[in-house]
C-alpha positions as CSV (number, residue, x, y, z in Angstrom):
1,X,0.0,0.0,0.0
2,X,1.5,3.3,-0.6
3,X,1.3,6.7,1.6
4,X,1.6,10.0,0.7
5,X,3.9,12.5,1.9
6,X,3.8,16.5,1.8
7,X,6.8,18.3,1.5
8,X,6.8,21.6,2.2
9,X,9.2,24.9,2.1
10,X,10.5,23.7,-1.0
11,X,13.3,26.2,-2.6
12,X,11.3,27.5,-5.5
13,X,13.7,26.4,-8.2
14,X,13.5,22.6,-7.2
15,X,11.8,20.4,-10.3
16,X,10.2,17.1,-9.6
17,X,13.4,15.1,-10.5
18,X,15.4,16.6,-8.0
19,X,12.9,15.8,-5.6
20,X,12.3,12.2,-6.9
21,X,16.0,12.0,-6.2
22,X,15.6,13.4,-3.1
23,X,13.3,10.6,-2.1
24,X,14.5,7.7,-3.8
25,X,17.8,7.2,-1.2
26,X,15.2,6.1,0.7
27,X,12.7,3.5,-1.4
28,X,10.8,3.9,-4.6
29,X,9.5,6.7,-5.3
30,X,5.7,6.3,-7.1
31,X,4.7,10.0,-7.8
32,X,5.6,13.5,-7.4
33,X,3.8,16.3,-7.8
34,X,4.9,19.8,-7.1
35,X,2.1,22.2,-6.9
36,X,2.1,25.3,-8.8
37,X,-0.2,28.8,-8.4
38,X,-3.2,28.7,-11.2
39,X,-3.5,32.2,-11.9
40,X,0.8,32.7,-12.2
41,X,1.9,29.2,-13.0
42,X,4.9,29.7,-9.9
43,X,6.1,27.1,-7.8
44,X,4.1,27.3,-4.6
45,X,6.9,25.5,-2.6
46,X,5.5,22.5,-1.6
47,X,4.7,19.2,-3.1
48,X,3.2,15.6,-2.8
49,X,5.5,12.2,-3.1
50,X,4.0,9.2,-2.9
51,X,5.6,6.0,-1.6
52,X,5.2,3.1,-0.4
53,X,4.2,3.1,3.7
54,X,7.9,1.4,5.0
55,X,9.6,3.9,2.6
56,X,7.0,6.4,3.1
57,X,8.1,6.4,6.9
58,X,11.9,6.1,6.6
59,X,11.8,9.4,4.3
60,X,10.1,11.4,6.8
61,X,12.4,10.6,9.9
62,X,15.4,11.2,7.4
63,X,13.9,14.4,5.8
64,X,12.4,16.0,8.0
65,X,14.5,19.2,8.9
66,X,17.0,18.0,6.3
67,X,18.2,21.6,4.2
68,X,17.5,21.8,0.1
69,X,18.8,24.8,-1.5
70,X,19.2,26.6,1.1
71,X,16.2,25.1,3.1
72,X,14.8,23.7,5.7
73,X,12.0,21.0,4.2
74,X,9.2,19.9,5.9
75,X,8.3,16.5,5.3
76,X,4.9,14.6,7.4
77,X,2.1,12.6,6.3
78,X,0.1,14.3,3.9
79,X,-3.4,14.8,5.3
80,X,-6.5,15.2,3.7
81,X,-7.3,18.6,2.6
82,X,-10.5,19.7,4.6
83,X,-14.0,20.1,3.0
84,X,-14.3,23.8,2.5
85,X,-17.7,24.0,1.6
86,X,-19.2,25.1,-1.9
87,X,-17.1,28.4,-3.0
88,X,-19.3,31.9,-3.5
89,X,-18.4,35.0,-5.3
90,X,-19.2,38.4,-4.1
91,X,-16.6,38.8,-1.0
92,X,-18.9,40.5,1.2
93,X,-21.5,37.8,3.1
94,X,-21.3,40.6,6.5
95,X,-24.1,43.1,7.3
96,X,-23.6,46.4,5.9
């Protein structure tokens, strides 16, 4: 079964390979996926690797504080992303 694994305070110039690479000292790596902003296409600096759970767990004891470029990662179990509700325009929704 395989976990997935945020990554966060990435250095904005890393690319997916060198954080494949990153990973992969420590078991196979399945996916990355390094999120971007929609409206600029930048790197957001943070990611998602999926790996399997026993490599999955050895990455984030070993990576966890460990420095890229200049950097001090953040590596945990990625949770899942809370239920925000349905998104409305307008701003507003106070009493005037």
């Amino acid at each position: 079964m395989s976990k997935t694994i945020y990554v966060g305070n990435l250095p904005f110039s890393a690319s997916e390979d060198e954080v494949r690479e990153l990973f992969a000292a420590h078991g196979e790596v399945l996916s990355v996926k390094l999120i971007s902003d929609r409206e600029t296409g930048r790197p957001r600096g943070f990611g998602f690797v999926e790996m399997d759970e026993d490599a999955a767990a050895n990455a984030i004891q070993a990576l966890d504080g460990s420095t890229m470029g200049g950097r001090s990662l953040r590596v945990n179990e990625a949770r899942q992303r809370e239920d925000r509700g349905p998104r409305r325009g307008g701003g507003g929704g106070g009493r005037y």
